[in-house]
C-alpha positions as CSV (number, residue, x, y, z in Angstrom):
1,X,118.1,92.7,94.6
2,X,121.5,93.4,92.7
3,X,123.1,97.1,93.3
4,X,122.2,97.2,89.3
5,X,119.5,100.2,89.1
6,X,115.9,98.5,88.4
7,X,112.8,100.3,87.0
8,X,109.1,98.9,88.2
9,X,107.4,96.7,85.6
10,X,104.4,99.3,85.8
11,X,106.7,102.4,84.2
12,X,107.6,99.3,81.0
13,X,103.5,99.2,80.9
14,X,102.9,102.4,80.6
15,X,105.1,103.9,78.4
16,X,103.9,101.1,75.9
17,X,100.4,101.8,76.2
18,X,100.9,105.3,76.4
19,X,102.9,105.1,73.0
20,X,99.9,103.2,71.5
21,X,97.7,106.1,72.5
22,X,99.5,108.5,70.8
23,X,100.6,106.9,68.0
24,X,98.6,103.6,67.5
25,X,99.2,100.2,67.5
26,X,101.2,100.0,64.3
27,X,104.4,102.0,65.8
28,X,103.8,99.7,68.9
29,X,104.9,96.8,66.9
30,X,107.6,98.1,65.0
31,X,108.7,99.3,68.6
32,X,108.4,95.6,69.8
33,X,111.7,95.2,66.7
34,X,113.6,97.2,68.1
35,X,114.1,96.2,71.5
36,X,116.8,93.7,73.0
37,X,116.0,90.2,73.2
38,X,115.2,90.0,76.8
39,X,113.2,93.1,76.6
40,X,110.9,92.4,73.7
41,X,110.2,89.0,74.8
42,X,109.0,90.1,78.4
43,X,106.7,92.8,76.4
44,X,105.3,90.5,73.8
45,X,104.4,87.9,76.4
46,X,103.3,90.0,79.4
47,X,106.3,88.2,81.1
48,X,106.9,92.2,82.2
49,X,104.5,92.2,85.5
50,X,103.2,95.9,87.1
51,X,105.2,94.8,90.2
52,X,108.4,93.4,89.3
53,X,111.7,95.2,88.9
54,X,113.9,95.5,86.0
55,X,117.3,96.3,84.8
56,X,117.0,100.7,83.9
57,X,119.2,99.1,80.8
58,X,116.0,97.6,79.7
59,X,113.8,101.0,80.1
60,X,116.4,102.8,78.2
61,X,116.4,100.2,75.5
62,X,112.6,100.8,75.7
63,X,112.6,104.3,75.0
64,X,115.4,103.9,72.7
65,X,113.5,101.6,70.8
66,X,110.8,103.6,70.2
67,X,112.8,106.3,69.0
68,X,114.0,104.3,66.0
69,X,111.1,102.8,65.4
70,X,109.0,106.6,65.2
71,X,111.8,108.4,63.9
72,X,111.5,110.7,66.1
73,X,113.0,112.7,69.0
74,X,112.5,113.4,71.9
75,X,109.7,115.5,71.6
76,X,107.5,111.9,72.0
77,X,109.3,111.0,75.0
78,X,107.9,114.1,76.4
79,X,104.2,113.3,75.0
80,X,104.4,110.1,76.4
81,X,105.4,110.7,80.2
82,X,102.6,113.6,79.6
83,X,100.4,110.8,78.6
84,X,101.7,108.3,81.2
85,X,100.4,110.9,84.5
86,X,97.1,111.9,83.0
87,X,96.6,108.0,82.8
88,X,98.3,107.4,86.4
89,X,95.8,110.1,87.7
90,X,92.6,109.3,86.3
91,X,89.8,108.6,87.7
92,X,89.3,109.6,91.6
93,X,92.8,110.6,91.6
94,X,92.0,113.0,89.0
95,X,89.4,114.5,91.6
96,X,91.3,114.7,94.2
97,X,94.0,116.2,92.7
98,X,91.9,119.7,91.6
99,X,91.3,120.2,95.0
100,X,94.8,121.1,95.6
101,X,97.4,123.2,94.6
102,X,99.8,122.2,91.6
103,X,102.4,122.6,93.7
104,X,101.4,120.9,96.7
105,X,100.5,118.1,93.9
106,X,103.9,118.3,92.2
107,X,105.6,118.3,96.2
108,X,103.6,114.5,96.1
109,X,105.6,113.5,93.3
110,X,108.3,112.7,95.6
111,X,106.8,110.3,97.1
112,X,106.0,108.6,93.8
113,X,109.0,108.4,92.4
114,X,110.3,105.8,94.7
115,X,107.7,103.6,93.4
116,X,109.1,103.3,90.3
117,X,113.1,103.5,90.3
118,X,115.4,101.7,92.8
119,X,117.6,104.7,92.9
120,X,117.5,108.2,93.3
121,X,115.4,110.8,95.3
122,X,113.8,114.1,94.8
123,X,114.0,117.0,96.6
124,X,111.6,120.6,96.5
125,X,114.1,122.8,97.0
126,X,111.4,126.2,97.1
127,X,107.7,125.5,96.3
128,X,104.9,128.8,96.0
129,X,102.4,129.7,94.3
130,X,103.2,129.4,90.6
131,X,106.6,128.4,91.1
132,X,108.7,125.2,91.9
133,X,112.2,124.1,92.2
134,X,112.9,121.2,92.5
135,X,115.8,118.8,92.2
136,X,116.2,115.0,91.2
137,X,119.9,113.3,92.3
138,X,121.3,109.8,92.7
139,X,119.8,108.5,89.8
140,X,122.3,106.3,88.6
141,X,122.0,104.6,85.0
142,X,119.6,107.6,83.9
143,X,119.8,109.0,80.6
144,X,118.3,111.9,78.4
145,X,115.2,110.0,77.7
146,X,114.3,109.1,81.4
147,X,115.1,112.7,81.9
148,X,112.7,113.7,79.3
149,X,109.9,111.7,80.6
150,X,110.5,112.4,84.0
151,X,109.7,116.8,83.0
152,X,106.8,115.4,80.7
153,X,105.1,114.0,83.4
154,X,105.9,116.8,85.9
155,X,104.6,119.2,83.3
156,X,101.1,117.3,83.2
157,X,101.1,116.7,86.8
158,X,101.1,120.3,87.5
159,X,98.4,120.7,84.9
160,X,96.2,118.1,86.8
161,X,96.7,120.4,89.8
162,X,94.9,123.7,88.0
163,X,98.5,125.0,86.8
164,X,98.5,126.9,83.7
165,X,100.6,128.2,80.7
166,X,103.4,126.0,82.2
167,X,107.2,126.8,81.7
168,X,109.9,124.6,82.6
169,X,113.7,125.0,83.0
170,X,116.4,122.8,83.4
171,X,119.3,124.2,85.7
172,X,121.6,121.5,85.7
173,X,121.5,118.0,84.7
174,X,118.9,116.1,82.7
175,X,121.4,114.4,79.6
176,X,122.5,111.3,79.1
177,X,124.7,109.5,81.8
178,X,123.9,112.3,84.2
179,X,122.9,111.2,87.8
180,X,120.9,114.5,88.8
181,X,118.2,117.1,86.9
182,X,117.6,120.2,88.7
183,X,114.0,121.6,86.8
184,X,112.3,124.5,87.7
185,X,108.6,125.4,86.8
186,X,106.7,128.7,86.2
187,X,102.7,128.5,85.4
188,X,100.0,131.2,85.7
């Protein structure tokens, strides 16, 4: 593997389906347009596998492409990394996530992250009951819209877990080019 940041083929996979679900298959195509060469190709013809690794300049073209393509912001790339956990924790995951806390959950999340990007970890700084803090750091080659998935799917992770009324803050990082997001969440 090349010191170029790589995404897992299963995060590409998701974000597509999860775009179909909330938008339908129509903006899926159009999507498909806007992508680079290499990209679309590897999406069109399931060349993309679950567990193969890919250049992050690929899974920002993704979400990039599905920007223009919806006209929208990213509001969507929120709604999909949303849509991307509560499809990543269905079934018996789903159970076995209400039996714990939200943040003992989110504190999991951690560990999952390293599944998906070659870079980066993630770090609970101060974890109670209705409260996290957490930071996110040597994620090289991010950009706003990883960012913005990455809090999505936090935010619905904690709701799996039984948190409620969820409020999220970023303290530093999160944009584009930025290595680090440091996010706190509130919930009743």
């Amino acid at each position: 593997m090349t010191d170029e940041p790589k995404v897992k083929g299963v995060a590409f996979r998701s974000v597509y389906v999860s775009l179909g679900k909330l938008r339908g298959e129509p903006l899926q195509k159009l999507s498909l347009d806007e992508m680079c060469e290499p990209l679309r190709a590897g999406m069109r013809y399931g060349s993309i596998v679950s567990t193969g690794w890919y250049p992050i300049a690929w899974y920002k073209d993704l979400f990039q492409a599905i920007r223009r393509a919806s006209g929208e912001g990213k509001e969507l790339i929120h709604q999909i990394g949303r849509q991307c956990t509560r499809d990543d924790m269905s079934g018996i995951y789903k159970v076995i996530a209400a039996l714990i806390s939200p943040s003992t959950l989110f504190s999991l999340g951690q560990r999952v992250f390293a599944n998906y990007y070659s870079v980066g970890r993630v770090q609970v700084l101060e974890s109670r009951r209705g409260f996290t803090h957490a930071r996110w750091s040597g994620c090289s080659g991010f950009d706003e819209n990883m960012w913005t998935e990455v809090i999505g799917s936090c935010e619905q992770l904690l709701e799996i877990g039984g948190a409620s009324h969820v409020r999220q803050r970023i303290i530093a990082g999160g944009g584009d080019d930025d290595d680090h997001l440091e996010l706190t969440a509130h919930w009743s």
